[in-house]
NUMAR-67633 format. One line per 4 residues: number of its first residue (from 0); their letters; for each residue x, y, z of N, C-alpha, C, O, CB. Coordinates in steps of 0.02 Angstrom, whole numbers. Glycine has a CB too. Example, Ala and Ser with C-alpha at 12.3 -4.5 7.8 and 13.67 -1.06 7.14 Angstrom:
BEGIN
0) AS) 660 -284 390 615 -225 390 660 -165 390 712 -166 423 565 -224 452; 642 -112 354 684 -53 357 645 2 394 670 57 402 704 -30 286
This chain:
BEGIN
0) XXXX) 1292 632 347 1288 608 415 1235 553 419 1180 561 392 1271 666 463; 1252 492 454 1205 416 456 1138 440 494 1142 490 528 1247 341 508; 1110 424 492 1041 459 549 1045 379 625 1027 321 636 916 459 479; 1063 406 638 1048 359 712 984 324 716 941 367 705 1044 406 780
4) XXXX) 959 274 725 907 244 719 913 191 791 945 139 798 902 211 642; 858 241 854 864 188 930 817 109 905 803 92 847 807 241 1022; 802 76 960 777 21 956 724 37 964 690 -2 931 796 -24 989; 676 92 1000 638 102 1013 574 136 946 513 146 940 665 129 1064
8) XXXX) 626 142 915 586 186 841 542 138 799 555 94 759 649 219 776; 499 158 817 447 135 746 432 169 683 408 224 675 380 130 765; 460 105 621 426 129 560 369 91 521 360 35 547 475 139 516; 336 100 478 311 59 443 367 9 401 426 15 388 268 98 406
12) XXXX) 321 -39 388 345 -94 338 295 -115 308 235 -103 320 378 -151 364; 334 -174 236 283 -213 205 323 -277 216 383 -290 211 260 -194 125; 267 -311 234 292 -378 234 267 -432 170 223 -409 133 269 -405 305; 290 -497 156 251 -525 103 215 -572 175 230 -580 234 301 -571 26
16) XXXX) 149 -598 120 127 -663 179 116 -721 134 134 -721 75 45 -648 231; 86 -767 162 57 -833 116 20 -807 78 -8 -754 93 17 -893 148; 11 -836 19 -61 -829 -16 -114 -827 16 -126 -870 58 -76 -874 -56; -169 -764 -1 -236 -780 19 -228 -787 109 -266 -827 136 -262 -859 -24
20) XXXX) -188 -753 147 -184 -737 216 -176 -690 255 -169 -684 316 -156 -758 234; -179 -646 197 -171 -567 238 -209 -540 304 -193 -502 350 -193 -513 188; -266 -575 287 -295 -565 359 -281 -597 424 -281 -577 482 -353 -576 356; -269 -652 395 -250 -712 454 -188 -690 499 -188 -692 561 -225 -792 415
24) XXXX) -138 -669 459 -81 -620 472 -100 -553 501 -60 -528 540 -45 -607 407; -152 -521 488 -159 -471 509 -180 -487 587 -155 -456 634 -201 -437 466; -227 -536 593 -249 -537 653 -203 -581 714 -222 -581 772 -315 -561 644; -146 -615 693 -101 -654 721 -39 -605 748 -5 -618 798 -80 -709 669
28) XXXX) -29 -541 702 10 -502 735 -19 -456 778 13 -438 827 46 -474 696; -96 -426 766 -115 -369 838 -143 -420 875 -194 -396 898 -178 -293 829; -135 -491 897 -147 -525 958 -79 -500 988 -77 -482 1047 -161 -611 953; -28 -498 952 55 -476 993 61 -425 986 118 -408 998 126 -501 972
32) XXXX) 17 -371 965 1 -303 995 54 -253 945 81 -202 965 20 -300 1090; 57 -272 903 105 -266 844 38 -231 783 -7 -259 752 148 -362 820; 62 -150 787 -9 -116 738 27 -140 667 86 -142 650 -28 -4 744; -33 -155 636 -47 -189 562 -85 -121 530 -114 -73 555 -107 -273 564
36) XXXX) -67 -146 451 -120 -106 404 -151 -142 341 -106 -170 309 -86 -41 376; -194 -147 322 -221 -218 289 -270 -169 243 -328 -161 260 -266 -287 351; -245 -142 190 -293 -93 146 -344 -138 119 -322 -176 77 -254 -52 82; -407 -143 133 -451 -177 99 -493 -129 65 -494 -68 73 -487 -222 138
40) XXXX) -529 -168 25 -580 -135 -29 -643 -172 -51 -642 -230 -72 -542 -122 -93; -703 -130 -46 -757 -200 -36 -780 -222 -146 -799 -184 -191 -868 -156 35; -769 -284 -147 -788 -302 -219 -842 -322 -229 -871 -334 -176 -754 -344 -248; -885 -336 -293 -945 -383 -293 -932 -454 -305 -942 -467 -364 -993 -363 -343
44) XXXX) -916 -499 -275 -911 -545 -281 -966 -601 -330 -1011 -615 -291 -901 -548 -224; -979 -635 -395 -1023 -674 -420 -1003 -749 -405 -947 -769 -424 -1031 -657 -491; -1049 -795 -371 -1042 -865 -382 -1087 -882 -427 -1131 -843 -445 -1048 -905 -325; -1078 -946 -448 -1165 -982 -463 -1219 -967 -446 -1266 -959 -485 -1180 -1036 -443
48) XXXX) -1222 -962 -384 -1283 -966 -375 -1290 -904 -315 -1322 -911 -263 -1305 -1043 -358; -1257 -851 -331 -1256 -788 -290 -1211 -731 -294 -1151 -742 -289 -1250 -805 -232; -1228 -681 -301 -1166 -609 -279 -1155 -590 -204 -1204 -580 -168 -1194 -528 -312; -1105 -586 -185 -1112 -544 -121 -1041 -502 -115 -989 -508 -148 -1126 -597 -50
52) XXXX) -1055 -469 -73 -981 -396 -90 -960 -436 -20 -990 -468 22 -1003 -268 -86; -882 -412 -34 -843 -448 20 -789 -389 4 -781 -354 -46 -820 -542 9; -748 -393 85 -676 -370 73 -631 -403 43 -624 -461 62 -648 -358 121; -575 -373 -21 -515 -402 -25 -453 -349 -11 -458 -287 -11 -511 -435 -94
56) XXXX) -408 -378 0 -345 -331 9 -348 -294 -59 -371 -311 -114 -265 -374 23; -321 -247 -42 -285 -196 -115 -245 -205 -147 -237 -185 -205 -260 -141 -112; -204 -247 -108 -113 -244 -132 -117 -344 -109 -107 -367 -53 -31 -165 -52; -132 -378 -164 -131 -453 -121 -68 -453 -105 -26 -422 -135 -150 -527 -160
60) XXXX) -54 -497 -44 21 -537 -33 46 -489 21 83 -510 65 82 -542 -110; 28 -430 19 74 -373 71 31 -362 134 -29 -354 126 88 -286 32; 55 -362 189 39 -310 240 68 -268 268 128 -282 269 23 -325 279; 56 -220 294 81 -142 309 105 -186 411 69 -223 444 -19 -48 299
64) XXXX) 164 -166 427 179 -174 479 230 -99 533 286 -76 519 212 -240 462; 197 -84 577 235 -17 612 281 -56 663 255 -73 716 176 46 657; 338 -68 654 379 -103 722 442 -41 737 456 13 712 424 -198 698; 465 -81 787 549 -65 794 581 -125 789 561 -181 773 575 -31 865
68) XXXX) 668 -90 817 691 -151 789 671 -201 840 704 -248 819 768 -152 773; 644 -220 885 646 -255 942 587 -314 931 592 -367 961 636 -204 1006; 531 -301 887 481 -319 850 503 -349 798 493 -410 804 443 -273 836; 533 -333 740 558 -339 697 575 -440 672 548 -468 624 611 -287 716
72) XXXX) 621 -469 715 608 -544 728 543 -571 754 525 -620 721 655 -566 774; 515 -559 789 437 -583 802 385 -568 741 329 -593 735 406 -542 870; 409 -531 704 347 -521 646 367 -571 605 323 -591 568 338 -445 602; 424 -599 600 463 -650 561 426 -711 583 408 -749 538 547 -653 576
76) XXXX) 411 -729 648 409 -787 674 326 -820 658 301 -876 658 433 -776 753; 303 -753 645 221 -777 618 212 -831 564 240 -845 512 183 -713 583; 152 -858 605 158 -919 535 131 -897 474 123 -940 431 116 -991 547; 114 -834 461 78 -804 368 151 -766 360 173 -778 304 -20 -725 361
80) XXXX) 187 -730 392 238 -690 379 307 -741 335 342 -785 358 259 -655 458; 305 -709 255 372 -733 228 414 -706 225 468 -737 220 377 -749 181; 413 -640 226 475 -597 225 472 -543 232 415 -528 213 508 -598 181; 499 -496 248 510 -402 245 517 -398 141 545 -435 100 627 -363 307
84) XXXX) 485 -349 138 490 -312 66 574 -259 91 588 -223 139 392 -249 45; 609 -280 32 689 -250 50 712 -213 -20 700 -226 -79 755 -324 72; 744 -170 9 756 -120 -35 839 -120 -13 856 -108 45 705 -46 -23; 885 -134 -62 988 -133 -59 977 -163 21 989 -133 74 1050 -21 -65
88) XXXX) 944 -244 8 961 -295 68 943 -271 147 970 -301 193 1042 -309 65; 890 -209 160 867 -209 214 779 -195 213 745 -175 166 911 -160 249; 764 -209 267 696 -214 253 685 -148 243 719 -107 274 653 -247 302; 614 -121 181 604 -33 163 580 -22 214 567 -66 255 558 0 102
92) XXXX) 563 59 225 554 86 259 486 105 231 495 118 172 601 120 273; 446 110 241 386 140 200 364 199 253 349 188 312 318 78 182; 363 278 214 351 368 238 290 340 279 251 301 252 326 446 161; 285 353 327 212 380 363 155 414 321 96 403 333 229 436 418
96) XXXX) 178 459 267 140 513 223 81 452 159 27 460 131 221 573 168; 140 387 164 116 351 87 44 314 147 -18 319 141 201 269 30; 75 286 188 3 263 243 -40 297 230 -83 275 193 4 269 321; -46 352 250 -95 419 254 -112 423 195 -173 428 196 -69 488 277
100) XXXX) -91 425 136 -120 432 57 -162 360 51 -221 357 33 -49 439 -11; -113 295 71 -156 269 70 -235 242 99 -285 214 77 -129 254 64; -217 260 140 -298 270 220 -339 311 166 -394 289 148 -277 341 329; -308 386 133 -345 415 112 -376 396 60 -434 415 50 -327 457 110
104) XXXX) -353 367 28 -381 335 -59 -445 298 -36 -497 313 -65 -316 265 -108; -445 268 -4 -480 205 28 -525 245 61 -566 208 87 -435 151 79; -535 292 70 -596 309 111 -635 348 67 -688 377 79 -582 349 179; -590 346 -5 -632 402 -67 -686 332 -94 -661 289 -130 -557 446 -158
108) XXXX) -763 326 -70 -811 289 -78 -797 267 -150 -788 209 -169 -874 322 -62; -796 330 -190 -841 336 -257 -780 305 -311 -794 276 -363 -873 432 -277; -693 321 -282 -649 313 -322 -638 236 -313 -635 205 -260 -594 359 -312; -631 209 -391 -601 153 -409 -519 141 -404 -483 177 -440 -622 146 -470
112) XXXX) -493 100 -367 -430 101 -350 -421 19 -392 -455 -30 -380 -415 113 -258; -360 26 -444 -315 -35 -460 -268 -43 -439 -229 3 -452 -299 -44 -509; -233 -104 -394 -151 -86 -396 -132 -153 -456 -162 -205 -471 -99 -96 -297; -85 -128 -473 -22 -169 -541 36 -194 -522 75 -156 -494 10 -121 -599
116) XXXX) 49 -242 -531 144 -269 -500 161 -236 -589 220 -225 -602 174 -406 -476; 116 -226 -634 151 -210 -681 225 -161 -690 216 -100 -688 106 -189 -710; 280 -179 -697 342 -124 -706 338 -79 -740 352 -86 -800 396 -141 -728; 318 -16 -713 289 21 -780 368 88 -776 403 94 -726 175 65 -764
120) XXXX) 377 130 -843 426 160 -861 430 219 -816 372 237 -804 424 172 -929; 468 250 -792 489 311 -755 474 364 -810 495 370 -867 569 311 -728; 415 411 -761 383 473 -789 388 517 -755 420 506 -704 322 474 -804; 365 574 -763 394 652 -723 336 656 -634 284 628 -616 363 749 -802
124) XXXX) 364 685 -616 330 698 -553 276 734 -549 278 789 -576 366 725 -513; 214 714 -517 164 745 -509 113 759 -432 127 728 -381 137 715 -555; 69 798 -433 48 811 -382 -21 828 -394 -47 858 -441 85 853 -354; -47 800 -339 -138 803 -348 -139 889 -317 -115 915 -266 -199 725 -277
128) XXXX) -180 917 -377 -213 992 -339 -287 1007 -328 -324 1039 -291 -194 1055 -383; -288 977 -366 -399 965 -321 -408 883 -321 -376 832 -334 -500 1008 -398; -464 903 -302 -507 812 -262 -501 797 -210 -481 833 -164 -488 739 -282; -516 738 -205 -509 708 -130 -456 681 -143 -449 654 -88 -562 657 -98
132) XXXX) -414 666 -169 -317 661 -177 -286 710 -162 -227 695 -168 -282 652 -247; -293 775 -140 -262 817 -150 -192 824 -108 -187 806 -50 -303 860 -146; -144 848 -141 -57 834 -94 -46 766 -113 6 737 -98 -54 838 12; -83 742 -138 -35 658 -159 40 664 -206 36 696 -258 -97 600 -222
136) XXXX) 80 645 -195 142 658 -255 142 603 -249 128 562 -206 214 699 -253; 172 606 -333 204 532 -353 232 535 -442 241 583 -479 131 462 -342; 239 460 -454 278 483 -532 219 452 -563 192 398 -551 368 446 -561; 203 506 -613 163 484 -674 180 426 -717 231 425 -751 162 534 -717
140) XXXX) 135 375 -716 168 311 -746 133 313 -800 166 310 -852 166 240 -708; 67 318 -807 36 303 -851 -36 349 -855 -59 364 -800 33 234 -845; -81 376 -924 -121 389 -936 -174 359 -978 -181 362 -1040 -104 425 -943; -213 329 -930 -274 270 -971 -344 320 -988 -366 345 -935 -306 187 -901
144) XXXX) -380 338 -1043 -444 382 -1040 -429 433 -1040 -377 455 -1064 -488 378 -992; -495 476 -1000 -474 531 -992 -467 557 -907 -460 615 -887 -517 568 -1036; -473 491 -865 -480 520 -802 -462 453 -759 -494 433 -710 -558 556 -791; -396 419 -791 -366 381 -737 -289 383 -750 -265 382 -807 -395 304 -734
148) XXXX) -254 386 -694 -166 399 -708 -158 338 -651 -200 321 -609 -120 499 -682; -98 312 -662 -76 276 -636 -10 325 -588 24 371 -610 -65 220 -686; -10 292 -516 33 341 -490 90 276 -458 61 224 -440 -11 404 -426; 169 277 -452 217 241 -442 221 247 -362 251 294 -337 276 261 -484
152) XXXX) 184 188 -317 216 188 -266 292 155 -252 301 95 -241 173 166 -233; 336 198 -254 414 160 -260 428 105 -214 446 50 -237 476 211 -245; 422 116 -151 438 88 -86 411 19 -103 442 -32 -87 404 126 -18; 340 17 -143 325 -76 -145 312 -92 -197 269 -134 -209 266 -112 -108
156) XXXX) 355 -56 -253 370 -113 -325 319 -104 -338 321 -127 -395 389 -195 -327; 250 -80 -329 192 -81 -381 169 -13 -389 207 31 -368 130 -129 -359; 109 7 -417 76 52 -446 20 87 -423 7 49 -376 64 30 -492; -27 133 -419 -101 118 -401 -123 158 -456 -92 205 -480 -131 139 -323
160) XXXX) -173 137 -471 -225 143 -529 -277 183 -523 -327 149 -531 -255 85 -544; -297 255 -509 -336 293 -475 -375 310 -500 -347 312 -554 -319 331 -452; -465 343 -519 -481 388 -575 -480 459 -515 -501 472 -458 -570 365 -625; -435 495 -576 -448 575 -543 -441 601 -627 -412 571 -673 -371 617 -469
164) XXXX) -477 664 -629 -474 703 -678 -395 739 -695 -352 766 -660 -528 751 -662; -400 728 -743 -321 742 -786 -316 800 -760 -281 808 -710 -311 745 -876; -353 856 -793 -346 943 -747 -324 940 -677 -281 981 -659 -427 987 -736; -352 889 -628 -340 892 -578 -265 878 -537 -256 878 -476 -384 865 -568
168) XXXX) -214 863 -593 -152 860 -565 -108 912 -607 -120 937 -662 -126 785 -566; -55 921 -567 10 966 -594 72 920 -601 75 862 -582 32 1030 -538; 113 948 -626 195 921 -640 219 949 -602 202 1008 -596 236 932 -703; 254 929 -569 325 965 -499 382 971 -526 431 991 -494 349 913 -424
């Protein structure tokens, strides 16, 4: 059975933007009152002649967008917005749950987060059972050390790069 989908429904999305505009985009769509999600992460930045920590996005090129369909053309019309991230020719849908994992990662101070466009091979399913990850599922992509796994976010073609202790996950 098709699931009915009104105009009124909001889901998340990823959109692509310009290079190096995620913010600009971010702040051009909640002027049109259109909620954004813009995962940043603070780095140490080195110049010549100085360090200073700054925000960068997590995921360059993407922003997180909650519309319906009625929204949906106006997020198009932004001048950073290039396209919807599409999955079999419609724009994805990205779970409410992966938001929330991600909000949550991001608020773990101490954890180092990588993301990868790397294509990495389909591995078995797993699930965080202690830490501050805990209930995260996802597919085991990769094991770097002894205390970083790479976990497959499907919905946007890339990866995230986490340290959690190996003990600390199960196979589903």
């Amino acid at each position: 059975m098709e699931k009915i989908i009104s105009a009124n429904s909001y889901f998340w999305h990823a959109v692509y933007v310009k290079s190096r505009a995620e913010k600009k985009a971010q702040t051009e769509l909640q002027f049109q009152e259109i909620e954004t999600f813009l995962p940043l992460q603070r780095k140490l930045r080195q110049w010549s002649d100085r360090k200073k920590w700054v925000e960068t996005p997590l995921i360059s090129g993407y922003l997180f967008v909650q519309a319906s369909r009625k929204e949906y053309d106006l997020i198009l019309q932004s001048n950073y917005v290039v396209s919807y991230v599409r999955f079999e020719g419609k724009a994805a849908i990205i779970p409410d749950t992966q938001i929330e994992y991600l909000k949550l990662m991001l608020k773990q101070d101490n954890s180092k987060i990588e993301i990868t466009r790397e294509k990495l091979k389909p591995g078995q399913m797993i699930e965080v059972v202690a830490g501050p990850l805990i209930g995260l599922k996802g597919k085991l992509q990769k094991i770097k050390g002894k205390n970083k796994v790479a976990i497959e976010l499907e919905q946007l073609g890339c990866s995230a790069m986490v340290e959690i202790q190996i003990e600390d996950i199960k196979s589903i």
